[in-house]
N, C-alpha and C positions, 0 to 999 in steps of 0.2 A: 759541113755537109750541105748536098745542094738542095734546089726546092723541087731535082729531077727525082729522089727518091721517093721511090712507090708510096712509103709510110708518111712522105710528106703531103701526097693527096689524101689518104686514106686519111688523115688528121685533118686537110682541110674541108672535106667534105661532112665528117663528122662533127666538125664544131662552127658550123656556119650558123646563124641565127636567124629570123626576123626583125627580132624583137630587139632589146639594149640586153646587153652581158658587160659580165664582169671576166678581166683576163685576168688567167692567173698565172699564166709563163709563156717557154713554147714546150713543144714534144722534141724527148730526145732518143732516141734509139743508138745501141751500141755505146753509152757514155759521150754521144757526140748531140749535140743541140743543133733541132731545126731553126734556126734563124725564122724568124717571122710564123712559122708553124703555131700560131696562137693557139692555145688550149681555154676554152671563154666558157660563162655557165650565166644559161639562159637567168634574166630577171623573173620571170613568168611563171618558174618551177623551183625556185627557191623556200617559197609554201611547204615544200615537200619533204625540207628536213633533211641533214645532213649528219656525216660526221667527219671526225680529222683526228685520226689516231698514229701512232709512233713512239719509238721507245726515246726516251729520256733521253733531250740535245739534237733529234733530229729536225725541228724545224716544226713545231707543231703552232708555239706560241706565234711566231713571226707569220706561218700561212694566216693565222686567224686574225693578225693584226693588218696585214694586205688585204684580206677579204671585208674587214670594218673600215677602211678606208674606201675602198670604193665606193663599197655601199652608202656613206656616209654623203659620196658625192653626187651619189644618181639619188640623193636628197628620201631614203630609206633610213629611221633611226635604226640605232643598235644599242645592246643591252651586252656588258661581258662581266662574266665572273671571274674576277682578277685573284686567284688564289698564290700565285705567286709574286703578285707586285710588282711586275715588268709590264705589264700593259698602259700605264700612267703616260707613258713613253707618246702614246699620240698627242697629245697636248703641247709636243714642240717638234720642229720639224726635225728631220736626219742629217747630221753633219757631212755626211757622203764620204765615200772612203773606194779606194782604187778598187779595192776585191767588186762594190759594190757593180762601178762602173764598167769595170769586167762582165760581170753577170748578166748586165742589162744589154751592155753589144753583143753577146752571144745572141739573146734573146732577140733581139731586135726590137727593142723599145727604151726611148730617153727616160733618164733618169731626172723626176724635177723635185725638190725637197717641198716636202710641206706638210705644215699642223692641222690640227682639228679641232673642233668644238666639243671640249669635254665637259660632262659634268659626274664627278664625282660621288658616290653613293657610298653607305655604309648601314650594316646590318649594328653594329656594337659602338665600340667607343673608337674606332678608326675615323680618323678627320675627312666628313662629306655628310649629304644630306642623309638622314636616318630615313629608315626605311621602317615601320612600324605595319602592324594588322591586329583588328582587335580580334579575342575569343569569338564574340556573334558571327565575324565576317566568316570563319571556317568553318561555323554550322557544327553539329554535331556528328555526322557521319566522316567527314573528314578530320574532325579532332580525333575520332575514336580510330582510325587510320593510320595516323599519327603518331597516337601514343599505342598503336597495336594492340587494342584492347578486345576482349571476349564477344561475342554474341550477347552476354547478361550485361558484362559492362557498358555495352554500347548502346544498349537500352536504357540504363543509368545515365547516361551522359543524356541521351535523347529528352527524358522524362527533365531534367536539370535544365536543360535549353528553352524547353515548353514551360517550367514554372516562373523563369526569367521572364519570358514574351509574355506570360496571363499576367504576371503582376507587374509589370514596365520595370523592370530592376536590368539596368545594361548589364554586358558581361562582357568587359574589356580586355583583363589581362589576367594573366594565371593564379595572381593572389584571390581576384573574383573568383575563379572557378575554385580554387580550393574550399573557398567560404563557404560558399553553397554547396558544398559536397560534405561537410561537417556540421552543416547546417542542417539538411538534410537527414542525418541521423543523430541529430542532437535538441536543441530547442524546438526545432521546425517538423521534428518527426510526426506527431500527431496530424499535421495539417497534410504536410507529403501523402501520409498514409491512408488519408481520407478522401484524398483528391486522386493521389494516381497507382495506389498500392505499396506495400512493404518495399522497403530498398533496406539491403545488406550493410550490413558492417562491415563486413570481409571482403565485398566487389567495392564501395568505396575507398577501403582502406588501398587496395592493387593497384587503383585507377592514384589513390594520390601519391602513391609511390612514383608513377610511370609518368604521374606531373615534376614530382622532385626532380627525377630525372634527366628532365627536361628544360630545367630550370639550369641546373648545376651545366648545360652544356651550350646556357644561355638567352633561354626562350626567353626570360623574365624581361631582356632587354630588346626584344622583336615582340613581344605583344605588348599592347598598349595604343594610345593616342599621342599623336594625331596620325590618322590611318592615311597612309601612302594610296594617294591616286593613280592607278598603271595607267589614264589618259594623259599624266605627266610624261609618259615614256618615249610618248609619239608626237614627238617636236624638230622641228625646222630651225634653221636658225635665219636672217637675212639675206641670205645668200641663196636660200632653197638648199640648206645641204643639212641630212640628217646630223642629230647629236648622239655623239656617242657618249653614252652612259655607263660608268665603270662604277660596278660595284667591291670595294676593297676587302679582301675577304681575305689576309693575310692570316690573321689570328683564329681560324674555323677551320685550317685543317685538321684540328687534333679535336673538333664538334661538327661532326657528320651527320648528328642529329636535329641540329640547327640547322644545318647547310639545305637539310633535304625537307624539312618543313618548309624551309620560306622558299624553296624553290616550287612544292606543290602548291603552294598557298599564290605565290603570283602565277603560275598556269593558270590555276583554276579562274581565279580573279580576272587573268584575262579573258580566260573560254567565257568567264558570266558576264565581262562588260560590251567586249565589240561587238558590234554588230556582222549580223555576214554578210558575207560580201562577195562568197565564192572564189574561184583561180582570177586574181588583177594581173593586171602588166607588170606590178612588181609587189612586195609586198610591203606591208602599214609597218612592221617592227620584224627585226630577227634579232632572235636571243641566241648567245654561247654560251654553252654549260661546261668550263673548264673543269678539268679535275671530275666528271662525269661518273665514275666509279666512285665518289665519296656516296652519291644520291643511292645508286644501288647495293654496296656493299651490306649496308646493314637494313634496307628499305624490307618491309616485310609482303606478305604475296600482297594481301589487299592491296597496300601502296603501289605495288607493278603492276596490279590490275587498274588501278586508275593513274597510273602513269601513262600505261599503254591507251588508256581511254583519250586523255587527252591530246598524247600524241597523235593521235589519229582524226580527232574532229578539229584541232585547234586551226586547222589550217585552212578551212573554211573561215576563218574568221582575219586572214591576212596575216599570219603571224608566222614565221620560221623556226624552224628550232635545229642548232647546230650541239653537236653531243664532242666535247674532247677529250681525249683517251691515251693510255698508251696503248691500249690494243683493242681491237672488235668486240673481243671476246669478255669484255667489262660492262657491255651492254646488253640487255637479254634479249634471247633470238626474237622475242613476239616485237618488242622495241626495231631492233638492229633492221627488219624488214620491213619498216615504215619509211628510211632515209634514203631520200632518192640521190642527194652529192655525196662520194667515198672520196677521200683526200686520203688516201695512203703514205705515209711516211715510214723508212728503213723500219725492221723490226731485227733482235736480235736471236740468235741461235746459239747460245749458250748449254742450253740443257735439253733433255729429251723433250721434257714439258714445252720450253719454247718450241721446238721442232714441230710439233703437235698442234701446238699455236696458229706457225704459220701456215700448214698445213688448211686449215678451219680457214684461216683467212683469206687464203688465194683461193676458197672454193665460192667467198661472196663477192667474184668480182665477174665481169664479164670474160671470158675465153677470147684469145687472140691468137695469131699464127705468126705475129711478129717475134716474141719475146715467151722464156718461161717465167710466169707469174713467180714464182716460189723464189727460183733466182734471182731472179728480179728485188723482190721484199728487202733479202739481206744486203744487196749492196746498193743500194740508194746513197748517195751522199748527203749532208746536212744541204738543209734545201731544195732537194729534191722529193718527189713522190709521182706514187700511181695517181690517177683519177678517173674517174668516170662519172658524167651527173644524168642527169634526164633531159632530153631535147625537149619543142615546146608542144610536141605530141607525148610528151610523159613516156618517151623509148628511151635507154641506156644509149649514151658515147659511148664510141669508141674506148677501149680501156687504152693508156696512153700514161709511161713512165712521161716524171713534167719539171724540168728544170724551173722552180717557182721565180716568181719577179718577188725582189725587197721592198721589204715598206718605205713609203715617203717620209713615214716619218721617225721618229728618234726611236731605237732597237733597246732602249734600255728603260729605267726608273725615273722620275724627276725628285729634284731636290726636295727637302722638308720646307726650304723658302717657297719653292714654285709649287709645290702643293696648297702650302697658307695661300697664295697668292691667287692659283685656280677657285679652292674654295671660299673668301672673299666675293670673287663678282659672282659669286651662283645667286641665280635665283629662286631655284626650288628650296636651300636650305635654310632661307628666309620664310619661307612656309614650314617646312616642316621640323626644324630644327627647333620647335617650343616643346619646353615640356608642360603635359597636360595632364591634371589626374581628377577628374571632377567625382564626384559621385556615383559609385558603380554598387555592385555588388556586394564588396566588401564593408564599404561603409554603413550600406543599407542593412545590412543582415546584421552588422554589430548592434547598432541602433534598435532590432529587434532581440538581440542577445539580452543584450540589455536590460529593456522592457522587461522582458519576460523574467528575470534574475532580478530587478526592485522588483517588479507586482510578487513574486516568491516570497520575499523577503519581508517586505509589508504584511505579506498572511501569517507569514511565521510569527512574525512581532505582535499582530494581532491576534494568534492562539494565547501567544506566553500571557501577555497584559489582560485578556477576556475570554478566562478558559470557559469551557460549555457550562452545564449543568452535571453533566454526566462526571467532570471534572473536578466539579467543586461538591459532590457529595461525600459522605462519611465515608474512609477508607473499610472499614467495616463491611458497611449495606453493597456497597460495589462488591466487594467478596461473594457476600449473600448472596447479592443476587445479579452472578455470574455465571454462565453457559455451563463453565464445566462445573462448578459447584453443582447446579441443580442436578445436571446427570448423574453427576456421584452420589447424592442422594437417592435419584430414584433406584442405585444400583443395589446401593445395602436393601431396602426398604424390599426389593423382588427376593433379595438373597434369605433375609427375612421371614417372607410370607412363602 
């Protein structure tokens, strides 16, 4: 198709820039690809937050691994949550393959192979640098978020946080916070109860449940030390080309619970470290949140209320956030209306429910007079999608079905050798790959357990060996002269008289 078709101005009018973009195909109308018809997405409005959703095989993993290459080139780190284990894959280039080069002469852009700067991440016992945050660092409003706890429990956590800071007692990792929550209403009760008021048995006992919990779906192995620095995130390599930082997250799909604290926990971390910096020419980091629907499914309102809080200011602070999905509708509307890139990939029409689906979904796109949206959804080919991003006056592109460009580099997994081998030369896992457990909470409150169970002990021992007076008198006169003895006297003696 030529570049005399109308929809081929309408495309290139719509995606012209000032500024540096990332290409991400060309436009195709009718099943046919505009050659050279670029579809590009401004640097300047990336801040803004995206998503890239699609039913299972259509191309969603491969857009997101195009869009961390480039970005990686216009020297912007990236951050992915690799929950399927295919993204490893940038770390060696693409062998190239006919279909490939097919795709790209359509497109109208060469095809060059090429790797990237990986560094490898890991929340558990998966080979990369750990990822760690202590209890202090999430504060107690956000622990209490967390573990979805009460109005009374969250003041219980709060009161727990503040007795930690008056008496300098850390609170690192989850076995801390349980100490001092049994601490609390155990040896420590008097002192608690003097200083900040009564605390329950029954709101402790809830809140340590919903730590077990938490424990059992892995937190035990994400809190702790040495606490992960997100200024690590935002690195260059020699070249000026961001790192991209893969976090391995194969073993967390069946812990949603984990998955969606440490995702809130580095948000926040970053809303509280960067400074602002307002809309830049590009932005400091963009994060992908693969598998997007683990964070929400079971996330409670509080959590989507400060979900949506963050998504909304983080972007003041240089930071992107791309959401991946198989559908829109895994995202909640206060979220879904924050993302100014839609990467649309095929959706399926299996059941009435899909139908409904896609319905919902071609109502958040822009209207066109080229093509019917709806129609459009089901028959995408693998590789293909809608898109529409925001120009660099923050207005909608054109909406535009987008034969995507292939990644440069390798579409699959790397080997268990070339993994050892990537994580070998890291340099972050030489920092944070010690283990640390100094002196926390847990130690401290034993050590008062303690104390307080011998000084017991010594008193006791020193009733038995040095009983009173009262103790060592005639079993007799104690009788005598006993409470209730005397009252029962005076009772005859009235009965008596």
């Amino acid at each position: 198709m030529t570049s005399k078709h109308p929809f081929f101005s309408h495309i290139m009018n719509g995606y012209t820039f000032d500024g540096e973009t990332l290409t991400v195909g060309a436009a195709t109308i009718d099943q046919k690809t505009l050659s050279k018809a670029f579809v590009k997405i401004p640097l300047k409005t990336l801040n803004r937050h995206g998503l890239i959703s699609g039913a299972t095989g259509t191309g969603k993993t491969k857009t997101l691994q195009v869009l961390s290459e480039q970005l990686s080139e216009k020297g912007i780190p990236v951050l992915l949550m690799d929950l399927k284990g295919d993204l490893s894959g940038l770390a060696q280039p693409s062998p190239g393959h006919p279909k490939i080069n097919e795709r790209h002469q359509a497109i109208g852009l060469p095809f060059v192979p090429k790797s990237y700067d990986v560094e490898l991440l890991s929340l558990s016992e998966e080979m990369g640098t750990r990822l760690r945050a202590t209890v202090s660092e999430f504060g107690p409003i956000l622990m209490s978020k967390i573990l979805n706890l009460t109005e009374t429990q969250t003041g219980i956590i709060a009161v727990v946080f503040k007795y930690c800071d008056d008496c300098n007692i850390p609170l690192l990792d989850l076995k801390d916070l349980k100490s001092i929550l049994n601490y609390a209403t155990g040896v420590g009760k008097p002192e608690f109860q003097s200083k900040y008021g009564r605390i329950s048995t029954n709101s402790t006992g809830a809140i340590l449940r919903r730590i077990i919990e938490l424990e059992q779906q892995g937190g035990d192995l994400f809190f702790g030390e040495k606490s992960f620095d997100v200024n690590d995130l935002i690195r260059t390599n020699k070249n000026d080309e961001g790192i991209v930082h893969i976090i391995r997250l194969t073993d967390l799909q069946h812990r949603p619970k984990l998955f969606s604290t440490f995702m809130l926990s580095l948000l926040a971390e970053l809303f509280e470290t960067l400074p602002e910096c307002g809309d830049l020419e590009k932005p400091k980091l963009v994060v992908f949140i693969d598998e997007a629907h683990l964070i929400f499914s079971q996330a409670s309102k509080e959590l989507i209320q400060q979900l949506e809080y963050t998504v909304k200011l983080i972007r003041s602070k240089g930071v992107g956030l791309f959401f991946v999905t198989q559908n829109p509708t895994d995202v909640p509307d206060s979220i879904l209306s924050q993302l100014g890139l839609k990467i649309q990939h095929a959706l399926r029409a299996f059941t009435a429910k899909d139908r409904k689906a896609i319905k919902l979904t071609a109502q958040n796109y822009p209207q066109t007079t080229f093509f019917d949206i709806e129609s459009v959804l089901t028959s995408l080919g693998i590789g293909e999608a809608l898109v529409t991003a925001l120009d660099e006056k923050g207005r909608p592109t054109p909406l535009t079905a987008t034969m995507m460009r292939a990644p440069k580099s390798r579409m699959d997994i790397l080997t268990q050798n070339e993994i050892k081998t990537l994580f070998k030369s890291s340099k972050l896992a030489k920092t944070y790959n010690i283990e640390i457990d100094r002196e926390s909470a847990y130690e401290i409150l034993n050590k008062k357990i303690k104390t307080a169970l011998d000084k017991s002990k010594k008193e006791a021992k020193k009733r038995t060996s040095n009983p009173s007076r009262y103790e060592r008198q005639n079993p007799l006169i104690k009788v005598l002269t006993s409470a209730t003895f005397i009252r029962a006297v005076f009772g005859i003696l009235k009965k008596v008289v």
